[in-house]
C-alpha positions in Angstrom: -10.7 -7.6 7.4 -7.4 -9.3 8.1 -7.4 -8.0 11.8 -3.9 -5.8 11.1 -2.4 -3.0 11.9 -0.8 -0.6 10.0 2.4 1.3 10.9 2.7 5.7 10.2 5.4 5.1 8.2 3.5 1.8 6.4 1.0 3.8 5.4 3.1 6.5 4.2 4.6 4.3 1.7 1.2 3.0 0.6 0.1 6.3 -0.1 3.0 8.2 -1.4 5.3 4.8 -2.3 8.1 6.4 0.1 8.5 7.0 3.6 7.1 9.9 4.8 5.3 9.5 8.1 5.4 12.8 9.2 2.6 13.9 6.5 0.0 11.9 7.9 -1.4 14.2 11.0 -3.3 16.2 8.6 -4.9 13.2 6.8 -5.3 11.3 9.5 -7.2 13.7 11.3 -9.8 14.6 9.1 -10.2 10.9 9.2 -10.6 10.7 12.6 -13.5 13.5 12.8 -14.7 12.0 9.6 -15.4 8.5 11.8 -16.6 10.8 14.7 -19.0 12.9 13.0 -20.5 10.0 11.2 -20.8 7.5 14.9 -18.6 4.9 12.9 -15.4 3.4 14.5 -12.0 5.3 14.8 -10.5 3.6 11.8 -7.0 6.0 12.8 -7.2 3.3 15.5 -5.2 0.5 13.6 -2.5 3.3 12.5 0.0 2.6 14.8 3.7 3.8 15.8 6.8 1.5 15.0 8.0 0.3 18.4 4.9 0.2 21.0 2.2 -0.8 18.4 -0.1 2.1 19.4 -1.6 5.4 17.9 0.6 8.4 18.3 0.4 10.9 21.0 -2.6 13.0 18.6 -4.7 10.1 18.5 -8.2 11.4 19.8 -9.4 8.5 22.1 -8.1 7.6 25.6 -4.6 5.4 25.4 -6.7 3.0 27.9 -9.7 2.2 25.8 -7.1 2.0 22.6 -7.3 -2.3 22.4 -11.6 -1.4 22.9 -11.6 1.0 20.1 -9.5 -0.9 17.7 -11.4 -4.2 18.4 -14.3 -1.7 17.2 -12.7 -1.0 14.3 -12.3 -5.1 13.3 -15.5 -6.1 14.0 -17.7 -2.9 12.0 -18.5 -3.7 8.2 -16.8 -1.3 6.6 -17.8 -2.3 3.3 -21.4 -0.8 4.4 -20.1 2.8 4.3 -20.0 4.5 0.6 -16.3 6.1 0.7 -16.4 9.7 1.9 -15.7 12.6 -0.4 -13.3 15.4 0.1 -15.8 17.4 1.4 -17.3 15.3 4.0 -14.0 15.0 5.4 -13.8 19.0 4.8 -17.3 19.5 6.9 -16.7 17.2 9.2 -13.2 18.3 10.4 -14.8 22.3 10.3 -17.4 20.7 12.6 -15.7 19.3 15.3 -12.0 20.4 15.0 -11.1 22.8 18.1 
């Protein structure tokens, strides 16, 4: 809504109210098959590392098409999609993770 980014180790302390940035592959990518699976934008698009302001190295979408995908990400209505439950992300991931 606010057009922002958010850094790894930002959103650790959202979540777990310290730093701990290194937890987030997991989450992140049952997230990321979550928004494939379902056709909606890569929301792990706006979860970006401290100094170069882009995804990590794991991020699933091509490092040129990164500002495209994240501009995707902006500009869908999230508040259209009914939050996920543990087990979509649990299907999801199954489904497409390689």
């Amino acid at each position: 809504m606010n057009r922002q980014t958010v850094t790894y180790e930002g959103l650790s302390e959202l979540i777990f109210e310290k730093p701990a940035a290194g937890v987030l592959a997991g989450i992140l990518g049952h997230v990321a098959f979550y928004c494939e699976d379902s056709k909606i934008p890569p929301l792990t698009a706006i979860v970006v590392l401290k100094g170069p302001g882009k995804p990590g190295s794991g991020f699933h979408v091509d490092a040129a098409r990164i500002d495209e995908e994240r501009e995707k990400v902006y500009q869908f209505d999230w508040y259209d999609v009914y939050p996920p439950s543990e087990a979509d992300f649990s299907t999801a991931y199954q489904k497409l993770h390689k």
